[in-house]
C-alpha positions as CSV (number, residue, x, y, z in Angstrom):
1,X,-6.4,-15.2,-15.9
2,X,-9.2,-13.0,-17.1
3,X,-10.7,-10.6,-14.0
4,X,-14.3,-9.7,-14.2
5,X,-15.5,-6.8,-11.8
6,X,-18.8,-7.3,-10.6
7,X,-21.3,-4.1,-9.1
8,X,-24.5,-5.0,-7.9
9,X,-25.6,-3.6,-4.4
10,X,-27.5,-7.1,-3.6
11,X,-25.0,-8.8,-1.6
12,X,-26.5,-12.4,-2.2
13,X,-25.7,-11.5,-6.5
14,X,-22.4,-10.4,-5.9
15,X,-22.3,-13.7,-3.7
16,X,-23.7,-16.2,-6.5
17,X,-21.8,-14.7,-9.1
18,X,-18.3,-14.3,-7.7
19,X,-18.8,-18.3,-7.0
20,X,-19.4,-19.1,-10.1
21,X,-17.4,-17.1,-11.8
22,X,-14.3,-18.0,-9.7
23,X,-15.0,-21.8,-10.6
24,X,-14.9,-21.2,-14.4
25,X,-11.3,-19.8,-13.6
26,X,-11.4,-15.3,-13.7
27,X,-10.2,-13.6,-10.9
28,X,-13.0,-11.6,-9.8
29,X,-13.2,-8.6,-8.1
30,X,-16.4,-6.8,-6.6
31,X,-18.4,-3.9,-5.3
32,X,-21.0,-2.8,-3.8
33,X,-22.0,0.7,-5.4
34,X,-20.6,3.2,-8.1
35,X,-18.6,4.6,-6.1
36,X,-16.2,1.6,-4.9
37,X,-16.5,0.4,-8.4
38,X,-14.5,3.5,-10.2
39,X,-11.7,2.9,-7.3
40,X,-11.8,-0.9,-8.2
41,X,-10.8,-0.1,-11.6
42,X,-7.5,-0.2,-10.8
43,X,-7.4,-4.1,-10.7
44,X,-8.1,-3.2,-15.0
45,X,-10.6,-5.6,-15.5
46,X,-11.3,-7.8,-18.5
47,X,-15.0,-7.1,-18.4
48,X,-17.4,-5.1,-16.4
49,X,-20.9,-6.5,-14.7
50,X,-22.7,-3.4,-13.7
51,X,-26.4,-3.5,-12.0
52,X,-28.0,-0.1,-13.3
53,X,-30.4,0.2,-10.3
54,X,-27.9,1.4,-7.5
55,X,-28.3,4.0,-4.6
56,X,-26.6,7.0,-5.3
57,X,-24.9,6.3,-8.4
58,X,-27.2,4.0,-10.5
59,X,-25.4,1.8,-13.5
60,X,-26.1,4.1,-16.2
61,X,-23.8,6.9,-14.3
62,X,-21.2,5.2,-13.7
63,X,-20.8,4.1,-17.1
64,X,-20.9,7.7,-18.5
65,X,-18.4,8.3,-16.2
66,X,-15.6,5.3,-17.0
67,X,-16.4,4.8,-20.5
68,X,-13.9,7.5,-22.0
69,X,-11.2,5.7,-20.4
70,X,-12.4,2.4,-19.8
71,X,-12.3,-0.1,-23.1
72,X,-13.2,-3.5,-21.6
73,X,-17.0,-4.5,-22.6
74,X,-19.8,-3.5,-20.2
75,X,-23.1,-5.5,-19.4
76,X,-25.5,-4.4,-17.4
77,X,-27.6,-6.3,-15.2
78,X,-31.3,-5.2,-14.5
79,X,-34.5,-6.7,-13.3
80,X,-36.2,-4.8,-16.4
81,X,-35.2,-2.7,-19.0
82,X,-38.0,0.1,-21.4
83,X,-36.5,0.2,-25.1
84,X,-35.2,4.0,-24.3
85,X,-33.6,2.8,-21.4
86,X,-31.8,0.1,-23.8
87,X,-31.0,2.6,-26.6
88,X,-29.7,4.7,-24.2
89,X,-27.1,2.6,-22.2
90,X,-25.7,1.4,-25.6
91,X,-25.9,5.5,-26.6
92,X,-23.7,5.6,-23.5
93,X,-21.2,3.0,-24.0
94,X,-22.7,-0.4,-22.2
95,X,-22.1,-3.6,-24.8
96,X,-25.0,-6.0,-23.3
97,X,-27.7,-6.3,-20.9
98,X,-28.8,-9.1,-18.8
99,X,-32.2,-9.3,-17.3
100,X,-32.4,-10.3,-13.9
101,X,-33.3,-13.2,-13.0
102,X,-30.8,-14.6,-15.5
103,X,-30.0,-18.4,-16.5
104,X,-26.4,-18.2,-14.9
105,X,-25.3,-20.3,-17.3
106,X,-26.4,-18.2,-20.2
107,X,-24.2,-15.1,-18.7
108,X,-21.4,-17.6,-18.5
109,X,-21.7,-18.0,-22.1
110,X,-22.5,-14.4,-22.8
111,X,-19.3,-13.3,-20.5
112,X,-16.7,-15.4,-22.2
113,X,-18.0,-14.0,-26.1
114,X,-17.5,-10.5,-25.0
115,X,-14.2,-11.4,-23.6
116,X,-13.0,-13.7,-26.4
117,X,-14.0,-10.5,-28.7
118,X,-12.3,-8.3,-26.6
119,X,-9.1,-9.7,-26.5
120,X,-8.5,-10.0,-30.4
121,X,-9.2,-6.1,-30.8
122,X,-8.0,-4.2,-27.7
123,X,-4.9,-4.2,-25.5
124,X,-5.4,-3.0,-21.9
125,X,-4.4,0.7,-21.0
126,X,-3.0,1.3,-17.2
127,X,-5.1,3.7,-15.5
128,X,-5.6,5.2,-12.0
129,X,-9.0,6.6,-10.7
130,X,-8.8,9.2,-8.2
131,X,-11.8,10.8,-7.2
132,X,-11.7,13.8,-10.0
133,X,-8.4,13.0,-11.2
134,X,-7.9,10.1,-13.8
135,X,-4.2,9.2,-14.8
136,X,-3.6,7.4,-17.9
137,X,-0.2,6.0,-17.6
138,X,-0.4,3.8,-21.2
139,X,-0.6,7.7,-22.8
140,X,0.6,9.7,-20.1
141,X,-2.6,12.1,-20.1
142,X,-4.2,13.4,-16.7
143,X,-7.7,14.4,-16.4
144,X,-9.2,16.3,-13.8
145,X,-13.1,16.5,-14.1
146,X,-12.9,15.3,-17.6
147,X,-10.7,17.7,-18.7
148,X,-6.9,16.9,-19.7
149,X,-4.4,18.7,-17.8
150,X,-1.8,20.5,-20.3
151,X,1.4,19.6,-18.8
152,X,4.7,19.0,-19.7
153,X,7.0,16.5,-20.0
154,X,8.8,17.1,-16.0
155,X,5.1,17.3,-14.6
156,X,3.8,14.8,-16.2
157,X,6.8,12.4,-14.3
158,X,6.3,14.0,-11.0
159,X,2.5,13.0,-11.0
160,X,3.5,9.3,-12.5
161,X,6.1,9.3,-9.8
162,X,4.6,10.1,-6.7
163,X,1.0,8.8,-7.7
164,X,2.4,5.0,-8.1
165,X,4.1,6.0,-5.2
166,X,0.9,6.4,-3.1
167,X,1.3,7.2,0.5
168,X,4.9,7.5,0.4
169,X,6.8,10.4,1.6
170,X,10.1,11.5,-0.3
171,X,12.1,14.5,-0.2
172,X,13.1,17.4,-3.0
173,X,16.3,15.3,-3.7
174,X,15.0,12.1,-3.7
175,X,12.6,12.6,-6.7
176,X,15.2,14.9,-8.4
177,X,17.1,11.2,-8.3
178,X,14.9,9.5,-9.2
179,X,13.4,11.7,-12.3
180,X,16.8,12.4,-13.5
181,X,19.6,11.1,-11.6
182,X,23.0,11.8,-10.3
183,X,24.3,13.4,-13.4
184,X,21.8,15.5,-14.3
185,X,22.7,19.1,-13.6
186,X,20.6,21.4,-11.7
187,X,18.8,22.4,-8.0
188,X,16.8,20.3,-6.5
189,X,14.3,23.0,-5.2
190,X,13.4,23.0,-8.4
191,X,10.6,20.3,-7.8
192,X,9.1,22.9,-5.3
193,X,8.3,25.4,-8.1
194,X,7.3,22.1,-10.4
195,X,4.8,20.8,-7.6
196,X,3.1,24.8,-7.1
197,X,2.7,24.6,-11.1
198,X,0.7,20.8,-10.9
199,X,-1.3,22.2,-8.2
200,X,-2.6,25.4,-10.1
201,X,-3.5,23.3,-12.5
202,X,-5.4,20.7,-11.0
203,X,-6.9,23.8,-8.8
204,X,-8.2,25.2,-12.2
205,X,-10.8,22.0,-11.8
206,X,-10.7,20.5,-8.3
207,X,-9.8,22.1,-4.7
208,X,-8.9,18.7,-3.6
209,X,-5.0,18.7,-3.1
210,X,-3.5,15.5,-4.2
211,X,0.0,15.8,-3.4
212,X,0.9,17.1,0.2
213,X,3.8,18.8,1.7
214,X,5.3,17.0,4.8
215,X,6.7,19.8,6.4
216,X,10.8,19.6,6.7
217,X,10.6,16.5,5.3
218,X,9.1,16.6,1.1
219,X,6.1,15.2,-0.7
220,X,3.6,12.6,-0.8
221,X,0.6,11.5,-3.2
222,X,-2.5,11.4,-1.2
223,X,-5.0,10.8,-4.1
């Protein structure tokens, strides 16, 4: 089943076409502004309906900020669009517009071309948005601000570890199990000196702290 994220701030759209579109068979997924729609990302939609004229974080903005690691097509959806404003969402990575009001049918149409396209050229990469960080876990490359974290190989697996772990508390020897196993040599205090290195590096971009210490106890991932 295909799933179609739709962001429009009009609750009757989001309304009309999650109907619709959830009676020609995609699993659909919605929000309300740019900033739910980058955390909704994590469902990895099929295709993206994005409204450019948005409160806070219009259409255009969000798409400069997904695009790098988003592949699925784009279509914005806009009461009216200049020529500049065209050139420049394609310039920015949107694959389509749709003037509002639109023929519901016609979108229909246009939604299942883009996705029939799609799906002969590109295969899906897992990704997690995180306020400033970004995880890829298809390459195994973190971004924080836009800008990959060098890490290596044991940092890398703590961050994939604890982050699809979310909310989860474990201690020093529990993730040493669980990265290496029982019959791996070594300290498990080691992972304290591994989770200071993370942190300096993600505090070289961002002063948010994504993985906590639960005094006594170990770690959690709170991005």
């Amino acid at each position: 089943m295909y799933k179609i994220l739709i962001v429009d701030d009009e609750e009757d759209i989001r309304t009309l076409l999650k109907d619709y579109f959830e009676m020609e068979g995609y699993l659909i997924y919605t929000a309300k502004n740019g900033e739910e729609a980058i955390k909704r990302l994590e469902c990895k939609p099929d295709l993206i309906l994005l409204d450019i004229n948005m409160p806070d974080m219009d259409g255009f903005e969000v798409c400069k900020r997904i695009r790098d690691y988003v592949t699925c097509p784009i279509l914005f959806l806009t009461a009216k669009v200049e020529e500049r404003d065209r050139v420049n969402g394609l310039m920015i990575g949107g694959d389509d517009y749709i003037l509002k009001p639109f023929s519901i049918e016609e979108l229909g149409a246009r939604v299942k071309a883009h996705i029939r396209r799609e799906n002969r050229s590109h295969q899906k990469e897992e990704l997690r948005f995180m306020e400033e960080l970004i995880i890829n876990y298809s390459k195994k490359i973190v971004y924080c601000k836009n800008h990959e974290l060098v890490l290596t190989k044991t940092e890398y697996e703590l961050i994939e570890f604890l982050s699809l772990n979310r909310g989860q508390v474990f201690t020093k020897e529990a993730i040493y199990e669980r990265l290496w196993g029982y019959e791996k040599d070594g300290d498990s205090s080691i992972i304290t000196e591994h989770i200071r290195r993370i942190r300096m590096k993600i505090n070289k971009w961002s002063q948010k702290n994504f993985i906590e210490t639960v005094w006594g106890v170990g770690y959690r991932w709170i991005g």
